[in-house]
C-alpha positions as CSV (number, residue, x, y, z in Angstrom):
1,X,51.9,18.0,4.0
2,X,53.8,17.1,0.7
3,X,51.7,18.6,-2.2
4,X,51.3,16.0,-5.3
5,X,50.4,16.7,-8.5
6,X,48.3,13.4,-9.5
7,X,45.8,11.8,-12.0
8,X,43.2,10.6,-10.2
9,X,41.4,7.2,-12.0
10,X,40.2,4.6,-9.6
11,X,37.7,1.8,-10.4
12,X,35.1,2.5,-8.0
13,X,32.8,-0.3,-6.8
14,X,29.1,-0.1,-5.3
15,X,30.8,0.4,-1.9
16,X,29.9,0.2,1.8
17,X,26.5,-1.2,1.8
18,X,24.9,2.0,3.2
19,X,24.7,3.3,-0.5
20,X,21.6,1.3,-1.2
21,X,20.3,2.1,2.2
22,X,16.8,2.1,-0.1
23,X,15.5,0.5,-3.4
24,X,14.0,4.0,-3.8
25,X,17.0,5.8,-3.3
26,X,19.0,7.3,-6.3
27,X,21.7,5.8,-7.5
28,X,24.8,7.0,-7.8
29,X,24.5,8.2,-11.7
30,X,27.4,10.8,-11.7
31,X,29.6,9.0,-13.9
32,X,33.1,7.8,-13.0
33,X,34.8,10.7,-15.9
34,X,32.5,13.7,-14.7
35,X,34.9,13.7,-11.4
36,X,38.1,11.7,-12.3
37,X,39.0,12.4,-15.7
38,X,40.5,15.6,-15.2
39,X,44.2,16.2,-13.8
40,X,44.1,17.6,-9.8
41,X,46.3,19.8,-8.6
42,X,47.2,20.1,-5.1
43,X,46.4,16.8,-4.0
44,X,47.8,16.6,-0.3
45,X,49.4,13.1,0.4
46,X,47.9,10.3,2.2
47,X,44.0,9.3,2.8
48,X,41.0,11.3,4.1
49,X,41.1,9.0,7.5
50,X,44.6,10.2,7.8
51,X,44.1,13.7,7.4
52,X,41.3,13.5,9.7
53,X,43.0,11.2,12.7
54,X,46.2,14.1,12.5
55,X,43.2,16.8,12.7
56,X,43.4,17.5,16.6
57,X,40.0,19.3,16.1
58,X,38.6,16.6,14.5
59,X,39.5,14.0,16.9
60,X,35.5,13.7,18.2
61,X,34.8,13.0,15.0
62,X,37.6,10.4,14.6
63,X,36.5,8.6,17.6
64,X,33.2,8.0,16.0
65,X,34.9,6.5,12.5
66,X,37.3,4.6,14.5
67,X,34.5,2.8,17.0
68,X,32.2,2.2,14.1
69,X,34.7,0.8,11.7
70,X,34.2,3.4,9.0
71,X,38.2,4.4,9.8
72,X,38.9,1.6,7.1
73,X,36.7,2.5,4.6
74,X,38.1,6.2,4.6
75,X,41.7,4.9,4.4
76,X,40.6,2.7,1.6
77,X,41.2,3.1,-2.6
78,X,37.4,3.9,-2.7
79,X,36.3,7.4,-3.2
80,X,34.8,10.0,-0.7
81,X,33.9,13.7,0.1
82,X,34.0,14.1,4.0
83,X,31.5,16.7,5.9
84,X,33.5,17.0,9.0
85,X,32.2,18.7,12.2
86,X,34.9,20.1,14.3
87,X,35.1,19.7,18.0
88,X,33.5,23.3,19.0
89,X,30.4,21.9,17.0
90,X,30.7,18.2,18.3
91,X,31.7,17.3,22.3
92,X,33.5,14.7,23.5
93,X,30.8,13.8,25.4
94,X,28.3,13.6,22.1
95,X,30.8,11.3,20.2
96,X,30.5,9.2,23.7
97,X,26.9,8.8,23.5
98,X,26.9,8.0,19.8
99,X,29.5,5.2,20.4
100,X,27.4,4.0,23.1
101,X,24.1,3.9,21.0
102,X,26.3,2.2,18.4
103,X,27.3,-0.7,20.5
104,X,24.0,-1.0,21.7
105,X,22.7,-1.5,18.5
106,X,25.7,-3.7,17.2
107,X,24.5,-7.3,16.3
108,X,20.7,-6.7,16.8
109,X,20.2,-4.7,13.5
110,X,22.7,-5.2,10.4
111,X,25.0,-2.4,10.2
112,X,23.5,-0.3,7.5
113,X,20.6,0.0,9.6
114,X,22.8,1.2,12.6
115,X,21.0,4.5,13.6
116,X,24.4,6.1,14.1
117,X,26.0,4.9,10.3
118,X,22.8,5.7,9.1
119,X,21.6,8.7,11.1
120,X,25.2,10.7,11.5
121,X,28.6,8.7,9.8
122,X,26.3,8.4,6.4
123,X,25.1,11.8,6.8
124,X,28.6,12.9,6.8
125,X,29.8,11.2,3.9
126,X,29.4,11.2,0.3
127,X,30.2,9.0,-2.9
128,X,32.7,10.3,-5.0
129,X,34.6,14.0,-5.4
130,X,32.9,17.3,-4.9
131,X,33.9,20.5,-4.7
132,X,32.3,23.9,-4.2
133,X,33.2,27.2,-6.3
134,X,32.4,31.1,-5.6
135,X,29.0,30.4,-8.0
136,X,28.5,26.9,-7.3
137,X,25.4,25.1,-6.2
138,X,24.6,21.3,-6.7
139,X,22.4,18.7,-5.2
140,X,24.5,15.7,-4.1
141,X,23.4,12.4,-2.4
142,X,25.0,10.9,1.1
143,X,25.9,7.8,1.7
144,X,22.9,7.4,3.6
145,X,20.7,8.4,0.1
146,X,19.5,11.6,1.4
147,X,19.6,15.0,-0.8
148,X,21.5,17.5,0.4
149,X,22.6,21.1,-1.4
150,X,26.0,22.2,-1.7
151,X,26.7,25.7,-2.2
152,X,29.4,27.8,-1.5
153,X,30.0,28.2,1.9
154,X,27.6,25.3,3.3
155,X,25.7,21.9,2.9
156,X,21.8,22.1,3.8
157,X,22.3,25.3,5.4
158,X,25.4,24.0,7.9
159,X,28.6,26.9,7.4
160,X,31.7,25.4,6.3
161,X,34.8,25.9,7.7
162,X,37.3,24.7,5.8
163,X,36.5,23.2,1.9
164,X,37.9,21.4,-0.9
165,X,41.1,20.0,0.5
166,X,41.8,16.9,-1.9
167,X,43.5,13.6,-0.6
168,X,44.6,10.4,-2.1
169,X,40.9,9.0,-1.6
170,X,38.5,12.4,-1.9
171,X,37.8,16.0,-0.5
172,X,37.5,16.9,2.8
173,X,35.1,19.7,4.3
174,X,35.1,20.6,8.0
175,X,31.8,21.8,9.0
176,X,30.6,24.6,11.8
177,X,28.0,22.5,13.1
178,X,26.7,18.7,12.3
179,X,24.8,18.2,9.5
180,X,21.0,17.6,9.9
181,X,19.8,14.2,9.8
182,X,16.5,14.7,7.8
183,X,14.1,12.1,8.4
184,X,11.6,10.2,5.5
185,X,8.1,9.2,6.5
186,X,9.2,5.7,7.5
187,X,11.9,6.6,9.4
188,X,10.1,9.5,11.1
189,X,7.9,6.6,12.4
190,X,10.7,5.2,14.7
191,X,11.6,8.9,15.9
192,X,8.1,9.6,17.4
193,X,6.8,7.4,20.5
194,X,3.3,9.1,19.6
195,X,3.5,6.6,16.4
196,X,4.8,3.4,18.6
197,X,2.0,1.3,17.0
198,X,1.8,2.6,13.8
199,X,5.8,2.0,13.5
200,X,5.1,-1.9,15.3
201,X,3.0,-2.6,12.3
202,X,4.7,-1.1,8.9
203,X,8.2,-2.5,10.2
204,X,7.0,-5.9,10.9
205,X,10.0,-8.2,10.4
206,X,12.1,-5.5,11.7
207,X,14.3,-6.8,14.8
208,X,14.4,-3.4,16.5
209,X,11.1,-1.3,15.0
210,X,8.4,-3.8,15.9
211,X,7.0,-6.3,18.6
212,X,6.1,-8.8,15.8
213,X,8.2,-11.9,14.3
214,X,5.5,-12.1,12.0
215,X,3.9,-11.3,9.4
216,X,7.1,-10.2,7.5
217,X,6.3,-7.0,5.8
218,X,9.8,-5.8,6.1
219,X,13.0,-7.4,4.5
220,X,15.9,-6.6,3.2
221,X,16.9,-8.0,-0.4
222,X,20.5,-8.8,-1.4
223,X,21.6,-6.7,-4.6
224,X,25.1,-8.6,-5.7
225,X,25.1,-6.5,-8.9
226,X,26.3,-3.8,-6.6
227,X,28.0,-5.6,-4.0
228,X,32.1,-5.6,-3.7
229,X,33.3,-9.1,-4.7
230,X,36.0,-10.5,-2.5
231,X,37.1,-14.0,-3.8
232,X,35.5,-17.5,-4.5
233,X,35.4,-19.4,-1.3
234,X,33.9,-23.2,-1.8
235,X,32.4,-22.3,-5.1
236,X,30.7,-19.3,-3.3
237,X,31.3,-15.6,-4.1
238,X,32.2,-13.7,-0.9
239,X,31.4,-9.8,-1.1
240,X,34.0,-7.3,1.4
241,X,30.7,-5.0,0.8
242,X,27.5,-6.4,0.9
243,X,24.5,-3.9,-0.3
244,X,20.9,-4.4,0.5
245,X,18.0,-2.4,-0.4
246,X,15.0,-1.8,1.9
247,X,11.7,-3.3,0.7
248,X,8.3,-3.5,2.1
249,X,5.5,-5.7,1.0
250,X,2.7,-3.0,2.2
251,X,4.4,-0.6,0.2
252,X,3.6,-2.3,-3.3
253,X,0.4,-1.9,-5.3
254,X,-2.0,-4.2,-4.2
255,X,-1.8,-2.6,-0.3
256,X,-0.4,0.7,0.2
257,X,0.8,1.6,-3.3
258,X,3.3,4.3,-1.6
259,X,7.2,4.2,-1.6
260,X,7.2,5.6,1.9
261,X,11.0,5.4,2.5
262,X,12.1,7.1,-0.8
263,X,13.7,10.2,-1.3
264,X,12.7,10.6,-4.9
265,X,9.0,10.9,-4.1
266,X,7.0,13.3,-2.2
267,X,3.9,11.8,0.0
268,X,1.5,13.3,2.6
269,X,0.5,11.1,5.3
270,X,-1.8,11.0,7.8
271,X,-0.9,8.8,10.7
272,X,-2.7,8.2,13.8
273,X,-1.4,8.2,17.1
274,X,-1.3,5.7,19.4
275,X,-4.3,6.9,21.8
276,X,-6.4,6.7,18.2
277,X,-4.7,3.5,17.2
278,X,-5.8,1.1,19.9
279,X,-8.9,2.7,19.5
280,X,-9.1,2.0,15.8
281,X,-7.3,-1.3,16.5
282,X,-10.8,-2.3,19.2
283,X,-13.3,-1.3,16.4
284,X,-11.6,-2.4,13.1
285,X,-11.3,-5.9,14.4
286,X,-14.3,-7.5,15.1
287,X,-14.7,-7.2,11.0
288,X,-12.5,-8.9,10.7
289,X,-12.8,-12.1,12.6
290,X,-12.0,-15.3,10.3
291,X,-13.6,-18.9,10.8
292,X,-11.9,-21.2,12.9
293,X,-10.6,-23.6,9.8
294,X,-9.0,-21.0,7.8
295,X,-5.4,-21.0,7.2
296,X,-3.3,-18.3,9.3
297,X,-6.6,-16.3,10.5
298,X,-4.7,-15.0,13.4
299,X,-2.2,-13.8,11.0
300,X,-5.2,-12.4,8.5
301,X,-7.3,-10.9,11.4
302,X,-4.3,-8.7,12.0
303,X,-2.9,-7.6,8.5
304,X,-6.3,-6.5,7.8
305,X,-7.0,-4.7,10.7
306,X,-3.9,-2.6,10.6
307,X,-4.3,-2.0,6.6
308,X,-8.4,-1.3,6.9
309,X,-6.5,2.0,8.7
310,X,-3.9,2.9,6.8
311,X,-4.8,1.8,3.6
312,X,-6.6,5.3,2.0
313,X,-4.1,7.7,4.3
314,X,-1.0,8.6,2.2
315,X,-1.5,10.8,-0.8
316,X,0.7,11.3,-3.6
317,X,1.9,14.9,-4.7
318,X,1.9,13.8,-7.9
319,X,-1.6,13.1,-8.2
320,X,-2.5,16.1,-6.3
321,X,-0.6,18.8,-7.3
322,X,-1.9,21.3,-5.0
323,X,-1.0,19.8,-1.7
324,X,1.3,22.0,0.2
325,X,0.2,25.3,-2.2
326,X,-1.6,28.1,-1.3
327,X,-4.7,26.5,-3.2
328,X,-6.8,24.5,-0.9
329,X,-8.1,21.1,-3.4
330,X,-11.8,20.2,-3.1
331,X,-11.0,16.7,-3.2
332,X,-7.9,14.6,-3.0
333,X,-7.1,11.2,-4.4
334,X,-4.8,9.0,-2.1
335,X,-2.4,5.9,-3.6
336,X,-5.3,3.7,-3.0
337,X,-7.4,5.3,-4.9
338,X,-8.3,4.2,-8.7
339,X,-8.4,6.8,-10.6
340,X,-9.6,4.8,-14.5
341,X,-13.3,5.0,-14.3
342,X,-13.0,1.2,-16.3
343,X,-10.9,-0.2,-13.7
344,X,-13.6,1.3,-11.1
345,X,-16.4,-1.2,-12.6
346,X,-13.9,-4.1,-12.5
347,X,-12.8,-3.2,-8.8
348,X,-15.7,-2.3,-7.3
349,X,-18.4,-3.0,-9.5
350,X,-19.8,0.8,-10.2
351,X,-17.5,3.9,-12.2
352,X,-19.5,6.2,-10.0
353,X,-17.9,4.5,-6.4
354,X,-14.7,6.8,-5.2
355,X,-13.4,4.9,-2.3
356,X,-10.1,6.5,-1.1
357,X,-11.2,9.8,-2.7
358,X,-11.8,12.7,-0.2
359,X,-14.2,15.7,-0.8
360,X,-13.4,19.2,1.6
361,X,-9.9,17.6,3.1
362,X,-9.2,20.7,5.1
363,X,-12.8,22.0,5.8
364,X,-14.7,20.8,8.8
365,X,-14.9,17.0,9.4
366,X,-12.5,16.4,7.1
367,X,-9.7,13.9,6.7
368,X,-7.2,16.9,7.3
369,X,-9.0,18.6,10.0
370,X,-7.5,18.8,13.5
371,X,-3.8,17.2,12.0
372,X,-0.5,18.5,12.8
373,X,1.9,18.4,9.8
374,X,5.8,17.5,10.6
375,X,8.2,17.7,7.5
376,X,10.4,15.0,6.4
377,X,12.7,14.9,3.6
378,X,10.0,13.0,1.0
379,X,6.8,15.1,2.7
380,X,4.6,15.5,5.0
381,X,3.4,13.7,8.4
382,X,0.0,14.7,9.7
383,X,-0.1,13.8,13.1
384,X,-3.9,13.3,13.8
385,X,-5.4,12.5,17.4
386,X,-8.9,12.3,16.0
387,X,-10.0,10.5,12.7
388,X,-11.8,11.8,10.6
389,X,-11.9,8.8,7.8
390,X,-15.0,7.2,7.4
391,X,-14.7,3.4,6.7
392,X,-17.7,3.3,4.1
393,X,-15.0,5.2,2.0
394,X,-12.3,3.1,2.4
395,X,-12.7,-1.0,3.2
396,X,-16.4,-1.1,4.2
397,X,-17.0,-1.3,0.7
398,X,-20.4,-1.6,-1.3
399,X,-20.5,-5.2,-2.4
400,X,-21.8,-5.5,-5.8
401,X,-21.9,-9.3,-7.5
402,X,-22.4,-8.9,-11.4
403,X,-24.8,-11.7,-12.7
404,X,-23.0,-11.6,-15.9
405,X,-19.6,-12.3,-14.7
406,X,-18.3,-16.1,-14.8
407,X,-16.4,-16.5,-11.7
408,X,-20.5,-15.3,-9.8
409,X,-22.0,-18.4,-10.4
410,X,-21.4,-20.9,-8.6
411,X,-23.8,-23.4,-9.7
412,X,-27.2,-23.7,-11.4
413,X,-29.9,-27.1,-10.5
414,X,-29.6,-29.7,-12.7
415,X,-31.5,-33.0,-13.0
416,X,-30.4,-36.2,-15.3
417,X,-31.9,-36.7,-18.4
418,X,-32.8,-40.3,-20.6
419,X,-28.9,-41.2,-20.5
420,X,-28.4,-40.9,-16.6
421,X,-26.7,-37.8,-17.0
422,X,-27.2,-34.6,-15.2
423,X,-27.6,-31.5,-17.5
424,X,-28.9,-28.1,-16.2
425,X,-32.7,-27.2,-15.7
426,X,-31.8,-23.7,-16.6
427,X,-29.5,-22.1,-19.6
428,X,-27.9,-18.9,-18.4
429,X,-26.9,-16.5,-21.0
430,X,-25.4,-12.9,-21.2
431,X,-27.8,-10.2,-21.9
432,X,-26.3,-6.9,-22.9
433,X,-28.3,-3.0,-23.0
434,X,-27.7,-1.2,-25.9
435,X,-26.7,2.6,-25.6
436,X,-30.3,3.1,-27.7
437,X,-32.4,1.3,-24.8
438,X,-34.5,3.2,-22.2
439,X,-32.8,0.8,-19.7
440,X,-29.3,1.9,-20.4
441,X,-27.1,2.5,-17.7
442,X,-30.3,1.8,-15.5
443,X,-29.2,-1.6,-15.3
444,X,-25.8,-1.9,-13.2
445,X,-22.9,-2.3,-15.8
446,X,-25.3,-2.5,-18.5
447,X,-25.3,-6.6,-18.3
448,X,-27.4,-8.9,-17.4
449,X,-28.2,-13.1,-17.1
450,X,-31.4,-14.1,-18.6
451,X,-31.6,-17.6,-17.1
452,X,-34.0,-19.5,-19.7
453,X,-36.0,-23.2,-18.4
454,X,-34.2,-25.7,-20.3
455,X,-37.2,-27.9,-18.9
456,X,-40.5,-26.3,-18.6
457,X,-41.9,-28.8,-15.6
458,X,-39.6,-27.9,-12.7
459,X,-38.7,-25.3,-11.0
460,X,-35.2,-24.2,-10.5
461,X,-32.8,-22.3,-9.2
462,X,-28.9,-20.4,-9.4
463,X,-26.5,-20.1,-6.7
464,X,-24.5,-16.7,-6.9
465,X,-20.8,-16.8,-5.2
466,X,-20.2,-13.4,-2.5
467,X,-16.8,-12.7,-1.7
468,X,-15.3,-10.3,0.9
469,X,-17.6,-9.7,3.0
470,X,-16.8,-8.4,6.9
471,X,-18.0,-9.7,9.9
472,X,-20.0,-8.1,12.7
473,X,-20.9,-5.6,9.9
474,X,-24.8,-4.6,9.2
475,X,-25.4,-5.4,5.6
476,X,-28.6,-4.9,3.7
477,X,-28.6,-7.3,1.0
478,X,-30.4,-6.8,-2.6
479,X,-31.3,-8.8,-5.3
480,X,-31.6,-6.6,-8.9
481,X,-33.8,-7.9,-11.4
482,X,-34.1,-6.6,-14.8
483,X,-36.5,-6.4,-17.6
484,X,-36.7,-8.3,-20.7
485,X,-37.4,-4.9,-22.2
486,X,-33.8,-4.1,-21.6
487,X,-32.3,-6.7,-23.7
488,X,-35.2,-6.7,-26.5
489,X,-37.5,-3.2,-26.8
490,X,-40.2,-5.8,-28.4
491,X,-40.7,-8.3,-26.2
492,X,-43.9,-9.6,-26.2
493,X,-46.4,-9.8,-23.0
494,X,-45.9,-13.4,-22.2
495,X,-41.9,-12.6,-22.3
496,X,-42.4,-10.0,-20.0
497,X,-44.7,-11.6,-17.4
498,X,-43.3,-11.2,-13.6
499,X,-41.7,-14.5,-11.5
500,X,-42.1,-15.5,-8.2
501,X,-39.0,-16.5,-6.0
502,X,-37.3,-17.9,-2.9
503,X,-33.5,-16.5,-1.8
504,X,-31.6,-18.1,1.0
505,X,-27.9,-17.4,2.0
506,X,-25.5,-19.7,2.6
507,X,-22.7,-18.9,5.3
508,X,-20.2,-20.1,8.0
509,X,-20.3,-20.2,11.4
510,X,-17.3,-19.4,13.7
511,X,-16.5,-23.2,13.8
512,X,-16.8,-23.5,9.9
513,X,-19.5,-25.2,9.6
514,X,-22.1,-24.1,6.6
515,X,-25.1,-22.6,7.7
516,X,-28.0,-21.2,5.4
517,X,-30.9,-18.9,6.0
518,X,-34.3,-18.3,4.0
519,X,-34.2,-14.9,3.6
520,X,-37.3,-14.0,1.3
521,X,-39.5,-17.6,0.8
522,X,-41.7,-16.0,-2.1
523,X,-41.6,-12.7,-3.5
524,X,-43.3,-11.6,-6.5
525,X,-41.4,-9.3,-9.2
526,X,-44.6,-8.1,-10.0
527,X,-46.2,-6.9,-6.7
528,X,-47.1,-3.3,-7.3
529,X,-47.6,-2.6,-3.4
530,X,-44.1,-3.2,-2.9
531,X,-43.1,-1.1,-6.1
532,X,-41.9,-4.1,-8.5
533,X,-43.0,-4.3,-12.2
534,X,-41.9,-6.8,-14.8
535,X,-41.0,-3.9,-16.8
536,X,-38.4,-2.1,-13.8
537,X,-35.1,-2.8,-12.1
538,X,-36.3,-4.1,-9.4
539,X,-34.4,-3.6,-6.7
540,X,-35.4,-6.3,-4.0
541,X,-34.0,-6.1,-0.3
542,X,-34.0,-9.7,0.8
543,X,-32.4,-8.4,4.5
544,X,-32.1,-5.3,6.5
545,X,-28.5,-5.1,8.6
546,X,-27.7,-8.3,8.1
547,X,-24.7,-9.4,10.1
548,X,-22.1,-12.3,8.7
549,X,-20.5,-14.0,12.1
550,X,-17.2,-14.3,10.5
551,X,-15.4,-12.6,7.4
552,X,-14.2,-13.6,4.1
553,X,-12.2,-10.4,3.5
554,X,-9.0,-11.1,1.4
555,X,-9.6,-14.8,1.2
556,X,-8.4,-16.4,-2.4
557,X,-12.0,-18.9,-2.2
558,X,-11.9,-21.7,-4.2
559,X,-15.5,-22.4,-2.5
560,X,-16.6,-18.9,-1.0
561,X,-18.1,-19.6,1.9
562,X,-21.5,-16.5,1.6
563,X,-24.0,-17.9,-1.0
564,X,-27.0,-16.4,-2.5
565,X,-29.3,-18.9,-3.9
566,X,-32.1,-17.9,-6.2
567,X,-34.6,-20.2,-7.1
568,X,-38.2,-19.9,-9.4
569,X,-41.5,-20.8,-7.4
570,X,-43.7,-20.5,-9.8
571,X,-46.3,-23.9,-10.3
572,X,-47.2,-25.3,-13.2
573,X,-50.8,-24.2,-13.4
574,X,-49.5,-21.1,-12.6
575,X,-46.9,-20.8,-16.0
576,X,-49.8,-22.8,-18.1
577,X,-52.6,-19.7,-17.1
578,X,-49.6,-17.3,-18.3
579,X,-49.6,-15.7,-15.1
580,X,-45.7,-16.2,-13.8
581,X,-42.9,-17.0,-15.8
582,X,-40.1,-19.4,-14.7
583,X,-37.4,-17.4,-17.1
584,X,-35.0,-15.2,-14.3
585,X,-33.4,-11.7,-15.8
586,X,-30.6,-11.6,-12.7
587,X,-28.9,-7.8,-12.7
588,X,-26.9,-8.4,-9.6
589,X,-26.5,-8.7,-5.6
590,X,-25.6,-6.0,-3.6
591,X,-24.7,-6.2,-0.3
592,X,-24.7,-2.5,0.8
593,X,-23.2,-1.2,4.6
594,X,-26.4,-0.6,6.8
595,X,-26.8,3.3,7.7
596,X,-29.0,4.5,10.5
């Protein structure tokens, strides 16, 4: 070939829209002088897709390029380095099957998602110039946004051949074997038919990785900043390279919290297979069994199904440093977990709840135990045929309803007064424990409602909203009272005299319809044979394994559907002898999972 002697400066676009094969991938930060300033020498003439169609050993190669289009990139202005297997590494009859799986997939996936751009052209292929030295060793990224080292005399440990032979349009390497394709945990799901289910699920949306239309979870979002414009057609800007980058909505903060398909991060995983899955998939489900009226429940019941098992499995190296080390942790914190004690309170109503925090991982019983780890380029996959995750730790939560907080009433009784109109029989206000008080942190978040007679002739009651509760799920439910010693150390006798009430929840059936049940009809806060004093927390179990028919997990409840009303039964002669008081101190409700 003629020998040039060149300078190289080209205006290089965000090309081919396999360079944004992931919003987590790296960019391409190398900037345009690091490669292009400099004068090359010895630049042979014409493009890299001519050098390789001449290349009678690399004409398996060329056959691949050529069916998949990729034959007018590489002949393009654009800038390349070319990994090339020769044909002693790569058959005829393997270029054949790869041009076969290509047209298979042609027009049912876009082309960045190929598997054959993505899996083997892409992982051939790299942005920009490189070159290797006697000394040299540099991480570069392919087209496809995997990591690979280039050293001297190989690329992620495949021998070179040939290197640094400089065209009009890059460098071209011929390689002694093909490059390895090094999977992510989300594309490792669509390699293993053990994960079938698992894969049906997290690439919902996905024309060719899952069964389902919808939910979309999956999507791919135009990036134009990074797209090749073309023209103005109509008033319309038409791109020659369209990028895209992969999101998921599972992967974002509220669900999964973990970028699964980037290459920046590293993540351990455990992932059931398909045997534990359906199994998983039988149990998990009757929780989660919505009433007939609300909007999309199909759609609901199977979201939260699939996430009350994966949500709580992926763990973040980050956050726990010692995965993959010789040191075996005592506990480890997955994505899910929440790791501000203050946001703990907020989330789940207690600092001293760990949901999505394991204890023991590897040891016996634990979430580790019995897994298989596979590697992939951003971590690990623990392949696990039994489960060792305990829902009480993950989405069979503890349900705690603070008094004190606005949005837990719903409404207290009310009756009208001289001017016809109706004003409350009760006055709820905010007590708080001081750090000084016997009672602190006795009394759950250190807050309760005193709920004071506004009228001194009637009884009356408060009805508490409950959220997210499962179905088909044994609950025993609690009402906390506190002690008007917690808010005021000298309150007086009468002040601290005991109450007498009446509780009944409010639910829906499976047809919607509102249904309530008396669960305690009197109950005295002062009854010393059941353990309650005036002058105690009182926790009082209104109902042992109580199962809701349907579930308002994840519901956004303008009305919630589970009510607790409380209401005073106390009788006038009864509050004029000083015996009961009509004044409620309200902690909280806690609806607790039923143990055996």
């Amino acid at each position: 070939m003629k020998v040039m002697k060149i300078k190289i400066k080209q205006i290089v676009l965000a090309g081919l829209a396999g360079c944004a094969i992931s919003a987590a991938t790296t960019a391409c930060t190398d900037t345009w002088d690091d490669h292009y300033e400099a004068v090359a020498e010895g630049v042979n003439s014409g493009s890299l897709w001519q050098a390789i169609k001449s290349n009678p050993d690399l004409s398996n190669f060329a056959s691949v390029i050529e069916a998949c289009g990729y034959d007018k990139s590489l002949a393009s202005s654009q800038v390349f380095t070319v990994f090339a297997p020769t044909n002693a590494s790569f058959s005829q009859a393997e270029a054949d099957e790869l041009i076969r799986q290509y047209n298979s997939e042609k027009g049912k996936v876009s082309e960045e998602d190929n598997t054959v751009i993505k899996e083997f052209l892409q992982n051939h292929i790299a942005l920009y110039n490189y070159s290797v030295s006697k000394s040299s060793s540099d991480s570069i990224v392919l087209m496809n946004g995997k990591y690979a080292v280039l050293s001297t005399g190989q690329i992620n440990g495949t021998p070179m051949l040939t290197t640094n032979a400089l065209y009009e349009n890059g460098v071209l390497f011929t390689v002694g074997d093909q490059v390895p394709y090094f999977p992510n945990l989300f594309e490792y799901l669509r390699k293993d038919a053990d994960f079938d289910s698992l894969r049906n699920f997290l690439y919902c949306g996905d024309t060719l990785n899952s069964d389902r239309s919808y939910p979309l979870f999956y999507y791919k979002e135009f990036l134009p900043s990074r797209s090749v414009p073309g023209g103005i057609e109509n008033g319309k800007t038409i791109y020659l390279d369209s990028v895209f980058a992969q999101n998921n909505k599972l992967f974002g903060y509220n669900f999964l919290d973990a970028q699964l398909f980037s290459e920046d991060s590293t993540y351990w995983m455990v992932a059931p297979t398909n045997q534990v899955w359906q199994s998983l998939i039988e149990d998990y489900s009757k929780c989660f069994n919505y009433d007939d009226n609300v909007e999309d429940r199909d759609s609901l019941a199977y979201t939260n199904t699939r996430l009350a098992i994966v949500q709580g499995t992926i763990f973040s190296k980050t956050f726990n440093p010692q995965l993959g080390t010789a040191v075996v942790p005592d506990s480890v914190m997955s994505t899910s977990a929440v790791m501000n004690y203050s946001r703990r309170r907020s989330t789940w109503g207690s600092d001293t709840l760990c949901y999505y925090q394991y204890f023991n991982p590897s040891a016996a019983g634990g979430i580790f135990e019995g897994t298989t780890a596979v590697e992939c380029s951003n971590g690990q996959m623990l392949k696990a045929d039994t489960w060792n995750f305990d829902p009480r730790q993950t989405f069979n939560k503890i349900i705690i309803v603070e008094a004190e907080r606005q949005s837990s009433i719903k409404e207290v009784s009310r009756q009208p007064d001289s001017h016809g109109d109706s004003i409350g029989t009760i006055s709820p206000t905010t007590r708080y424990v001081e750090s000084v008080n016997e009672y602190y942190n006795k009394v759950s978040n250190n807050g309760f409602v005193e709920f004071v007679p506004a009228s001194s002739t009637v009884n009356h009651y408060v009805t508490f909203n409950i959220t997210d509760v499962l179905s088909n799920t044994g609950y025993d439910i609690y009402l906390v009272t506190a002690p008007a010693l917690a808010n005021d150390s000298n309150a007086t006798e009468i002040q601290r005299l005991p109450t007498l009430l009446r509780c009944t929840l409010g639910y829906n059936n499976q047809a919607g319809r509102h249904q309530e049940r008396q669960l305690v009809s009197s109950v005295n806060t002062g009854d010393d044979k059941l353990g309650y004093s005036p002058d105690s927390v009182n926790w009082i179990k209104l109902a042992d394994d109580f199962k809701f028919e349907v579930s308002s997990y994840g519901l956004v409840e303008d009305n919630p559907q589970v009510t607790l009303k409380v209401e005073t039964r106390v009788s006038n002669a009864q509050q004029r002898n000083n015996q009961y008081t009509r004044t409620m101190r309200i902690d909280c409700i806690v609806l607790k999972p039923h143990e055996e």
